[in-house]
C-alpha positions in Angstrom: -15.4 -13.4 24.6 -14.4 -16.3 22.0 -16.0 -14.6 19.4 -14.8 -10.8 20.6 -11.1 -12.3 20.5 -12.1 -14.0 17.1 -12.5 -10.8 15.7 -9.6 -9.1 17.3 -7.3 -12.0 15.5 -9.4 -11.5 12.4 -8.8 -7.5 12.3 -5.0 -7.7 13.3 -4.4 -10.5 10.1 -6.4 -8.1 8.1 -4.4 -5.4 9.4 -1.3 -7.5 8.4 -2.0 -7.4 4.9 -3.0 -3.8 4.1 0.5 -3.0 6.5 2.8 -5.2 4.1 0.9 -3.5 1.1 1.2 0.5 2.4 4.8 0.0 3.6 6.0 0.2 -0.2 4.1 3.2 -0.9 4.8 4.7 2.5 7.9 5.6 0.6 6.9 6.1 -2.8 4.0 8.2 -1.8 3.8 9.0 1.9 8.0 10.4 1.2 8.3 10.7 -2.2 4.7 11.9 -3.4 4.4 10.0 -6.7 1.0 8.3 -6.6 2.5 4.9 -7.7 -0.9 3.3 -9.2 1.8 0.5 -10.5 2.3 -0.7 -7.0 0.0 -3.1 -7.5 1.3 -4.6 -10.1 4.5 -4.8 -8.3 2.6 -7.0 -5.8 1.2 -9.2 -8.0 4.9 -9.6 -10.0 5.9 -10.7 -6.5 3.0 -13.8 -6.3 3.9 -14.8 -9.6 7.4 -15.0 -8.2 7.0 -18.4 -6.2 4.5 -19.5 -8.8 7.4 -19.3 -11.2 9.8 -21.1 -9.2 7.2 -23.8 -8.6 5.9 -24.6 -12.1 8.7 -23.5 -14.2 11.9 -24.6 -12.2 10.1 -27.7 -10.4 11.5 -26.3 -7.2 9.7 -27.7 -3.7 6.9 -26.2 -2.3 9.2 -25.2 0.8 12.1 -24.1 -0.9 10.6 -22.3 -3.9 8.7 -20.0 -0.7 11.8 -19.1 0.9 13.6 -18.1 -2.1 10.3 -15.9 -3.7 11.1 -13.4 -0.5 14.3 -12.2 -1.5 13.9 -13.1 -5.6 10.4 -10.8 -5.2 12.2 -8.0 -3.4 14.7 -7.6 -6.1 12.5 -8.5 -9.3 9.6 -5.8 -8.3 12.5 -3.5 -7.0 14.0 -3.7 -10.6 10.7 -3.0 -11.6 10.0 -0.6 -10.2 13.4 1.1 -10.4 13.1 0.7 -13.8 10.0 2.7 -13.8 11.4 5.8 -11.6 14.6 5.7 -14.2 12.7 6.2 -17.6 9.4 7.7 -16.4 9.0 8.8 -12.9 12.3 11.4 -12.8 10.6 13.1 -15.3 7.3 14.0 -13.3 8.6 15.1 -9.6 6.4 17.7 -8.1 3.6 16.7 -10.5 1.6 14.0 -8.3 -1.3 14.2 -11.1 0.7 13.2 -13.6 2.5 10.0 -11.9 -1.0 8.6 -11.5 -2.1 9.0 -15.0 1.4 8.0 -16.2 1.3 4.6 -13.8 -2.1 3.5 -14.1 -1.5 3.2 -17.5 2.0 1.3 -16.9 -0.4 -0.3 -14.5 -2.6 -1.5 -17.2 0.4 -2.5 -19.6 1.9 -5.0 -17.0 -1.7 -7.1 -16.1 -2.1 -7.4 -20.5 1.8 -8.7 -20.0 0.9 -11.2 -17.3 -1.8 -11.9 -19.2 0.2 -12.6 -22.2 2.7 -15.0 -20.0 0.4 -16.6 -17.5 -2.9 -16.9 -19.3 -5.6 -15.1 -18.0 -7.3 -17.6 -14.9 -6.1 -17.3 -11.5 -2.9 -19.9 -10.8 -2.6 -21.4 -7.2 0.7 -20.9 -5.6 1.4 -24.2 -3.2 2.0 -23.2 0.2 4.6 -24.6 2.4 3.7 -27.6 4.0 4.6 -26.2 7.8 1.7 -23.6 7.4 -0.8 -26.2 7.0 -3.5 -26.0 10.2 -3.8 -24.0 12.8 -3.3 -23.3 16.9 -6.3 -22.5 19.2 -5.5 -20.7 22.2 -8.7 -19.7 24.2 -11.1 -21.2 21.9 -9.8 -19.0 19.0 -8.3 -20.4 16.0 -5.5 -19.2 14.2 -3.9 -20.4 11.2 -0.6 -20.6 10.4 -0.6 -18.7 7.5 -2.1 -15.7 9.1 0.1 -15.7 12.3 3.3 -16.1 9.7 2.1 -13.1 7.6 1.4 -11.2 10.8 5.6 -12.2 11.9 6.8 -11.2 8.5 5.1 -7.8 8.4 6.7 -7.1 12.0 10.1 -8.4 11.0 9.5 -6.1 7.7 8.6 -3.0 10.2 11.7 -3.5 12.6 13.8 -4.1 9.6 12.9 -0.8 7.3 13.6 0.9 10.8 17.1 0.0 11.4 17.3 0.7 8.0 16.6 4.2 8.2 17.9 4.6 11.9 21.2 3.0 11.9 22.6 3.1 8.2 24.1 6.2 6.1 22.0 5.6 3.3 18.7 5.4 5.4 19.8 9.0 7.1 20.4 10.1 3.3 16.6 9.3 2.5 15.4 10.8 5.6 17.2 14.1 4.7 16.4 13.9 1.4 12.4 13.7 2.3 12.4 16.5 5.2 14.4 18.8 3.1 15.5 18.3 -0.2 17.4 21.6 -1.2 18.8 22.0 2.2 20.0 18.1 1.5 21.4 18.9 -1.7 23.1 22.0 -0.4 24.9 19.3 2.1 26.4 17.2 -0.2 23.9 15.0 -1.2 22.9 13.8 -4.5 19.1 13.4 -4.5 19.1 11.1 -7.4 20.6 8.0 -5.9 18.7 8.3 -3.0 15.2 8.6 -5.0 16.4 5.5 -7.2 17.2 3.9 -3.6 13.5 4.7 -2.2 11.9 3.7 -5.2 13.8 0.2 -5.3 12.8 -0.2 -1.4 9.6 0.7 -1.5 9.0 -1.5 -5.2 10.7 -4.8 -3.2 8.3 -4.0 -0.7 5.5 -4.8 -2.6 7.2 -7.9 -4.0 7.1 -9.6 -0.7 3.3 -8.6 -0.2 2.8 -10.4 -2.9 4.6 -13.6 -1.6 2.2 -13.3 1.3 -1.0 -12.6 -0.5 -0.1 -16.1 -2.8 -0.4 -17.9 0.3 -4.1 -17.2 1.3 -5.5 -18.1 -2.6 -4.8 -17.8 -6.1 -3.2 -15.0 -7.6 -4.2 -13.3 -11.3 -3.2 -10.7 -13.5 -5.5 -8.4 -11.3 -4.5 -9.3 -8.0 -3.4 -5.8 -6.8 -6.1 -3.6 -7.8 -8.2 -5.3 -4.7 -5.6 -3.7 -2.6 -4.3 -0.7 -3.6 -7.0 1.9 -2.6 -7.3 0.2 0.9 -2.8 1.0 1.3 -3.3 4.0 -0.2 -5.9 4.3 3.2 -3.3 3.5 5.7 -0.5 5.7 4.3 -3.1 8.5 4.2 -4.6 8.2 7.6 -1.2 7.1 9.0 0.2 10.5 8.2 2.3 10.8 4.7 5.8 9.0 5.4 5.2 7.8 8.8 6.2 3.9 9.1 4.6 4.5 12.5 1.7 6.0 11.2 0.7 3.2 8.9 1.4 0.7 11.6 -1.0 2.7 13.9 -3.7 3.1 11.2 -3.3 -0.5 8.7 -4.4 -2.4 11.9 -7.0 0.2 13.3 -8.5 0.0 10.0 -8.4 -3.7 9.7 -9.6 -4.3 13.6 -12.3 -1.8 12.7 -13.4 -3.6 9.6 -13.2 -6.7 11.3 -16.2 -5.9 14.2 -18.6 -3.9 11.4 -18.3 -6.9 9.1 -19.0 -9.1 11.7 -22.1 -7.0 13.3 -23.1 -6.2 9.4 -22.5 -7.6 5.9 -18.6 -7.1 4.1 -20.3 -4.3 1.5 -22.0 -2.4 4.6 -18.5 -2.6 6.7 -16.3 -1.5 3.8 -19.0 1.7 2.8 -18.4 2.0 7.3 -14.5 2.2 7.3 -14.5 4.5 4.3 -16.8 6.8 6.1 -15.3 6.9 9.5 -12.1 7.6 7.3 -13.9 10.5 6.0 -14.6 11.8 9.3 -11.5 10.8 11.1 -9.7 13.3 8.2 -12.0 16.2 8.6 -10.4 16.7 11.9 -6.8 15.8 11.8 -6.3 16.1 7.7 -2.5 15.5 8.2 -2.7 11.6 9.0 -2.0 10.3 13.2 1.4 10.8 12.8 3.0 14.2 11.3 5.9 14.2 9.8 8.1 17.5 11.1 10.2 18.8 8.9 12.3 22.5 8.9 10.2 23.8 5.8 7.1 23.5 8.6 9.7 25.8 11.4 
């Protein structure tokens, strides 16, 4: 049972991580459909973020962390508003070409950090209150990972009000199910895709503040991520936040107990399959999104 629970913590942290990644591009895909392969990018602008604070301002170890979550959130929102503004506006309704178009932005911003961090991994110091670790049971859990697993819940319940309870989130929502329709309401679509793609950009910045806390960070950092959050959004159904919920930890849970009863190559060829199968029979994700145009 100790090691059966050690797994189940195991998954859920995994789980934790590819959720903080997907949420981002649970808007700028899974609502938007541009396939953003810049969001990665974004994610490693936002580990570089406390590194900065650290090295080049001198700040504390436990005040430069606090202040990288909301400095990440707006320097890879700008980022990636800055990207929608001069490229992305351009190329709505052609999915194809936002992936060409941002991998090769992609590639463009890892020679940069290159250029301005050098090219070996930096460490970002942790806090000092996430040193160690609680057992409970005979199962250990560190800090870190039960922290990263609160942020990601406190990021969920917070895009929710978000879209729930404000104007603007109701604007987005409209916007997504039924964009002419919104448009013919009084709505000016522009704004509100500017507003996703700064969301959904500052999303990715505080994934990277989380990633810098479990090793170093490099000019490469999100390409290890992005084909796993492009998973979730996929098998959680295209713009569900519940959806990605649902699938980021079945996926990491799942990966979890294969790598455990195999090797980590054997588990991750495992998940991709069962992926493959799981979307042979429900190709529209867990969670559909209803919308009038499917009336």
């Amino acid at each position: 049972m100790t090691t059966f629970f050690s797994q189940l913590f195991a998954g859920l942290s995994t789980g934790s991580l590819l959720l903080m990644i997907a949420l981002g591009l649970t808007f700028t895909f899974g609502q938007m459909n541009v396939i953003n392969m810049a969001h990665g990018e974004f994610i490693m602008a936002g580990a570089y973020t406390g590194y900065v604070l650290q090295v080049t301002f001198g700040i504390a170890a436990g005040a430069a962390f606090w202040l990288s979550l909301p400095i990440s959130f707006v320097v890879a929102g700008a980022m990636g508003l800055l990207l929608e503004i001069v490229l992305i506006k351009r190329l709505y309704g052609r999915p194809l070409d936002t992936l060409l178009v941002t991998w090769g932005v992609a590639l463009i911003l890892q020679q940069l950090a290159r250029d301005i961090f050098g090219a070996p991994n930096v460490q970002v110091v942790p806090p000092g209150f996430l040193d160690g670790a609680v057992k409970i049971g005979g199962v250990s859990m560190s800090y870190t990972r039960l922290f990263i697993i609160g942020l990601v819940l406190l990021s969920v319940l917070a895009i929710w009000l978000f879209m729930t309870k404000t104007v603007n989130g109701t604007r987005m929502r409209a916007v997504v199910q039924n964009r002419p329709l919104a448009e013919a309401s009084g709505i000016s679509s522009p704004p509100v895709d500017r507003r996703t793609f700064f969301i959904g950009s500052g999303l990715a910045g505080v994934a990277g503040v989380g990633i810098s806390l479990l090793g170093s960070i490099g000019p490469t950092l999100g390409t290890a991520y992005i084909v796993n959050a492009f998973l979730v959004v996929i098998v959680g159904g295209l713009g569900s936040i519940r959806g990605a919920v649902i699938a980021a930890f079945a996926i990491g849970i799942f990966n979890s107990y294969t790598e455990y009863l195999t090797t980590s190559s054997l588990a991750s060829v495992l998940v991709f399959v069962a992926i493959i199968i799981f979307l042979q029979f429900r190709p529209q994700g867990i969670v559909v999104q209803r919308t009038r145009a499917m009336a």
